[in-house]
C-alpha positions in Angstrom: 134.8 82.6 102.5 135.6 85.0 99.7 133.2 84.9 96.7 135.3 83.3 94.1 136.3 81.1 96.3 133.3 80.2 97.4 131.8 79.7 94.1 134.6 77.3 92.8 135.0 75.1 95.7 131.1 74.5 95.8 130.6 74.1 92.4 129.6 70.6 91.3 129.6 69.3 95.5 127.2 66.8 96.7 126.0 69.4 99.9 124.9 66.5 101.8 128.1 64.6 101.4 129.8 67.7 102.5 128.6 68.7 105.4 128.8 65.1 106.8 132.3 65.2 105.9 133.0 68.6 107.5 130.8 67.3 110.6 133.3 64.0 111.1 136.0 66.8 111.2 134.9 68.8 113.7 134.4 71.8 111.4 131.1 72.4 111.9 131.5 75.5 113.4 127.9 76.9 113.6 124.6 76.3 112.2 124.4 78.8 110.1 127.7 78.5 108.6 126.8 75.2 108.0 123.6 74.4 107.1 122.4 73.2 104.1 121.2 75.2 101.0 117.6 77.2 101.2 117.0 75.5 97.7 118.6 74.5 95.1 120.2 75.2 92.4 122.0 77.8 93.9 121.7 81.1 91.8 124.8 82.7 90.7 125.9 86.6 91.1 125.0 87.4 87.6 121.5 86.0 87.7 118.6 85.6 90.3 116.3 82.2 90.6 113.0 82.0 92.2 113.1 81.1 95.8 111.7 77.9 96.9 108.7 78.4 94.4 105.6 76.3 95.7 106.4 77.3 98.7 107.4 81.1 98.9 106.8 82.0 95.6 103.4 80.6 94.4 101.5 83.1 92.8 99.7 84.6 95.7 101.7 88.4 97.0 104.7 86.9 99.0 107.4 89.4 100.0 109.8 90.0 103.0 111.9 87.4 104.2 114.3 86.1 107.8 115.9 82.7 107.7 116.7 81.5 111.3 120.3 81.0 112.1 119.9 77.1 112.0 118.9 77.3 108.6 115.6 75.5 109.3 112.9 78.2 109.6 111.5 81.1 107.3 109.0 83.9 108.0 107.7 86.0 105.3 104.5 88.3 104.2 101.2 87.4 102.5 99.1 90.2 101.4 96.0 90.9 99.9 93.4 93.7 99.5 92.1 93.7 102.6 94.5 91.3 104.9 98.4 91.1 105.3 100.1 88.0 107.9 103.0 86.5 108.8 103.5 83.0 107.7 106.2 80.6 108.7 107.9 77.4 107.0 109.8 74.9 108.7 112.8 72.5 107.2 111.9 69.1 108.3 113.3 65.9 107.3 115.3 68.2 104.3 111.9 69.4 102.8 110.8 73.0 103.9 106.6 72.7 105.3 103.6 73.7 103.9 103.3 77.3 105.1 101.0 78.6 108.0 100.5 81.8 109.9 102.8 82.5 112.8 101.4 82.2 115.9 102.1 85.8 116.6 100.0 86.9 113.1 97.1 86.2 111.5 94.2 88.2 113.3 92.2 89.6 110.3 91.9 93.1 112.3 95.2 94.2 112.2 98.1 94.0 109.3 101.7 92.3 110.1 104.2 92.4 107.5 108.3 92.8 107.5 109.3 90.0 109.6 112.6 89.9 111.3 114.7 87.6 113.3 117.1 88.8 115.9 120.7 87.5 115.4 120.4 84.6 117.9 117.0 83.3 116.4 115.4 84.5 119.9 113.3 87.2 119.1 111.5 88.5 116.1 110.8 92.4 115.1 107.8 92.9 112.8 105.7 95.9 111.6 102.2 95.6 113.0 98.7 98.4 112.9 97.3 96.8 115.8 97.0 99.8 118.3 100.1 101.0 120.8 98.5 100.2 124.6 96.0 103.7 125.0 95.9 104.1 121.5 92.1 103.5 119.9 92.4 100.9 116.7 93.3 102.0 113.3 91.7 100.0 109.9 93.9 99.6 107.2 97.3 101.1 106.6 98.5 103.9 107.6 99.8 103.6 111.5 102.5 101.3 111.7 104.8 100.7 114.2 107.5 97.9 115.1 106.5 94.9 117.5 108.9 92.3 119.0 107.8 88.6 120.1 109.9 86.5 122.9 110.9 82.7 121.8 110.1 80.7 125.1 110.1 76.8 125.1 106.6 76.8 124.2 107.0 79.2 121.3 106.0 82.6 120.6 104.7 84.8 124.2 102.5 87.2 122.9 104.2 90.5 121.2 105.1 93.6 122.6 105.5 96.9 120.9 109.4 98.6 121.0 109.9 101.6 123.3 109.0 105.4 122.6 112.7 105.7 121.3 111.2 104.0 117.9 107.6 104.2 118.1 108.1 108.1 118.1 104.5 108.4 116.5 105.6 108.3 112.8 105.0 105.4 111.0 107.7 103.3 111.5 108.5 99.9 109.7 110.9 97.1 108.1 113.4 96.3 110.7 116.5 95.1 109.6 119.4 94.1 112.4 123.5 93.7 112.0 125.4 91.2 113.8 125.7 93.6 117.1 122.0 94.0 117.5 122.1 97.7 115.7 118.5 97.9 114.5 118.2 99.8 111.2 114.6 100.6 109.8 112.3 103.1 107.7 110.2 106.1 109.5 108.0 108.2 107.4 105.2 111.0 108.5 101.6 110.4 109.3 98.9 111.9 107.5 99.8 110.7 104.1 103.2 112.9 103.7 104.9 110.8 100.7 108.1 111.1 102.6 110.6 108.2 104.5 113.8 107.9 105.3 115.8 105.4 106.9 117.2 105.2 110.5 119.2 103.1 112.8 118.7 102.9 116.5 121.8 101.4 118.7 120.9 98.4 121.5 120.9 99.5 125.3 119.9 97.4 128.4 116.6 98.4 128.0 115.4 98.7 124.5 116.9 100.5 122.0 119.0 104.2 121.8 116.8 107.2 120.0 117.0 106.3 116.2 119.4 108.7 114.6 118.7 109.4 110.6 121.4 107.7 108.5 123.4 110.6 107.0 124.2 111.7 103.2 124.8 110.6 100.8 121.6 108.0 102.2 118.6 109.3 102.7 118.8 111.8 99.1 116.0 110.0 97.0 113.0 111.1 97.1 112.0 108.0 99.2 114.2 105.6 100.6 113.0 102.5 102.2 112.6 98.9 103.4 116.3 98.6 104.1 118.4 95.5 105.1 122.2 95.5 106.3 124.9 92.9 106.0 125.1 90.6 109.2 129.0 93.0 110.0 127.0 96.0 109.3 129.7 96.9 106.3 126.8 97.6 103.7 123.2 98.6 103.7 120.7 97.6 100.4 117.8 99.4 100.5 114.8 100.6 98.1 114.2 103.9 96.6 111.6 105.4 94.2 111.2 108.6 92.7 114.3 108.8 91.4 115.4 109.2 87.5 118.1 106.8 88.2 116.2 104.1 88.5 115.5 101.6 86.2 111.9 100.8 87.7 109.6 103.0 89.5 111.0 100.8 92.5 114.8 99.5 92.7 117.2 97.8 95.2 120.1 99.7 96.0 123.3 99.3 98.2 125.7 101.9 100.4 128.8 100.7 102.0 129.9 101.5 105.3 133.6 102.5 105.9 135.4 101.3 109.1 135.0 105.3 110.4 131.4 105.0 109.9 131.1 107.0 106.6 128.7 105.7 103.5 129.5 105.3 100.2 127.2 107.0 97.2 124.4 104.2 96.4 124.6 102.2 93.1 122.0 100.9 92.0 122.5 96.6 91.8 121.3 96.5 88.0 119.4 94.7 85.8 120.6 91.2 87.6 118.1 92.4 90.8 115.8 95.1 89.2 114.8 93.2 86.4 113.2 95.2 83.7 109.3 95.4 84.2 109.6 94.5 87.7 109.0 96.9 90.7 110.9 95.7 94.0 109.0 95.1 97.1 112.0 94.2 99.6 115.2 93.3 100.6 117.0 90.9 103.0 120.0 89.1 103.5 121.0 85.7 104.9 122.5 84.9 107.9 125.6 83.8 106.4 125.7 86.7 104.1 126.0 84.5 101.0 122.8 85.1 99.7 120.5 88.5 98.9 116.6 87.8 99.0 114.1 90.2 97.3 110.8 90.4 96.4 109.7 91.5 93.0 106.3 92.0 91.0 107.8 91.0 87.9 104.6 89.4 85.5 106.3 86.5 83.0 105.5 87.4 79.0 105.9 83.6 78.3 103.4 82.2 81.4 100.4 82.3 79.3 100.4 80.2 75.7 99.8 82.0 72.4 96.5 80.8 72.2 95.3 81.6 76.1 92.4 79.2 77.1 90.3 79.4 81.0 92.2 76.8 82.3 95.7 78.6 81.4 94.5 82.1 83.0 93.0 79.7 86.1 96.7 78.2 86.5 98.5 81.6 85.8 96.7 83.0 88.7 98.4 80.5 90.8 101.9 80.9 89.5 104.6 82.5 89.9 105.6 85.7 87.9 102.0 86.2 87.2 102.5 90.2 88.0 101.6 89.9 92.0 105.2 89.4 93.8 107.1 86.6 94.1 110.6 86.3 96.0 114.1 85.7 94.7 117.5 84.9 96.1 121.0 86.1 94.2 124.7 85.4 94.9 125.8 88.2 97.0 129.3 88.2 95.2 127.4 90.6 92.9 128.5 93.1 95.2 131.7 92.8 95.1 132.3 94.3 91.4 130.3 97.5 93.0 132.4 97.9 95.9 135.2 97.9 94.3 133.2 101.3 92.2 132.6 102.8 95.5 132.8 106.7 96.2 133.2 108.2 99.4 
């Protein structure tokens, strides 16, 4: 559905009446063209809302985000000083669940961030330190590589780490998947190298293809990161720091893909996405495609009162916009004014 399209017949629609209408027509076509709303309101393309706050954005440091394609399950990151898990949310009964760590996550030992579901909903990708099979363990950051859990009947089996084809000893992170199962994520060096680049890495029977680097004009920041690509693989948004162009020291960027496989010169998404004062975390995009979800330390000027008191820094501290990051969901119709300013 095109976006002003989109935005004009949904504006001012009961969702619930809706979708039981469409469902008595037979035009439910699919979950996850169907489902109801994340939250609501629903932001617009020119301005970004909280996401679900209470739940996903609450004050603690929540960032990454995958939405099931039923609409009715989200995994994201909590991280702290010395601990970083997985924790899921469920939709039951139209209200989304107190969050709790995936069964996968959650072992104080080792750090899981960067959750992602495959396109069916069957598996999910993650970025895990717990050591490769042979490999002694590593504390702390620093050896990352991608790990992939099985959805059985009975849940989550127990995760497995992707082939040597991706796990090529770098440090290798934030998978991110298009509708055909191409895998696109971030490598950098070991050894503290302030380097990374992105990659994508074609499905075989057995795994996945060697990951090829994504060619110019990608990869020409001085880092590039944390990617996430469009569910028909015809754009890529990704962060990147170190460069003048951006508005923070970390911004959210997009590329778009040409039907011969070539990439367009990034633009930067603006002030809309990187907010001033707010550094950007990640990136991801809903199954449906409607929606872009980031993560942003952004801290509020107005969430303490002139006159600040104990009890109002106690209840900033578990808030939202109180500097740590928070996640956010925009229209993705913003991107249609920048395609159409596309270079090749």
């Amino acid at each position: 559905m095109g976006c002003l399209i989109k935005q004009n017949f949904l504006k001012g629609v009961d969702m619930s009446r809706l979708f039981s209408f469409l469902a008595l027509l037979g035009l439910m076509v699919s979950p996850a063209s169907a489902s109801q709303p994340i939250d609501a309101p629903l932001p617009s393309p020119e301005k970004a809302r909280l996401l679900l706050p209470g739940i996903l954005s609450t004050g603690l440091f929540e960032r990454d985000f995958t939405l099931s394609p039923e609409g009715d399950e989200i995994y994201f990151t909590v991280m702290g000083r010395s601990f970083s898990v997985i924790l899921v949310t469920n939709k039951v009964k139209g209200k989304w669940s107190t969050p709790r760590p995936a069964s996968f996550s959650g072992k104080k030992e080792f750090f899981d961030a960067e959750p992602c579901l495959s396109p069916d909903g069957k598996k999910i990708y993650f970025l895990s330190t717990r050591p490769l099979p042979g490999d002694p363990p590593h504390p702390g950051w620093g050896y990352e590589n991608i790990w992939m859990a099985h959805r059985t009947s009975e849940g989550w089996n127990d995760p497995v780490p992707l082939g040597p084809s991706v796990n090529d000893g770098r440090n290798v992170f934030y998978p991110t998947f298009a509708g055909d199962g191409t895998l696109y994520y971030t490598a950098s060096p070991r050894g503290g190298e302030r380097k990374s680049d992105l990659f994508r890495a074609f499905p075989e029977k057995d795994g996945f293809s060697g990951g090829e680097k994504l060619p110019e004009p990608l990869n020409t920041f001085p880092l590039q990161f944390n990617s996430a690509v469009d569910p028909q693989g015809e754009y890529l948004l990704f962060l990147a720091a170190g460069s003048e162009a951006n508005q923070n020291a970390s911004d959210i960027w997009v590329s778009f893909r040409s039907e011969d496989d070539r990439w367009s010169k990034p633009l930067n998404l603006g002030s809309a996405v990187n907010f001033p004062g707010g550094n950007a975390q990640s990136v991801s995009i809903t199954p449906d495609g409607h929606f872009i979800v980031f993560a942003m330390t952004y801290g509020n000027p107005d969430l303490l009162p002139p006159e600040i008191t104990y009890e109002s820094l106690q209840k900033s501290m578990t808030s939202p916009q109180n500097g740590l990051s928070d996640l956010y969901w925009i229209d993705a119709c913003l991107l249609k004014g920048l395609k159409a300013k596309a270079e090749w």
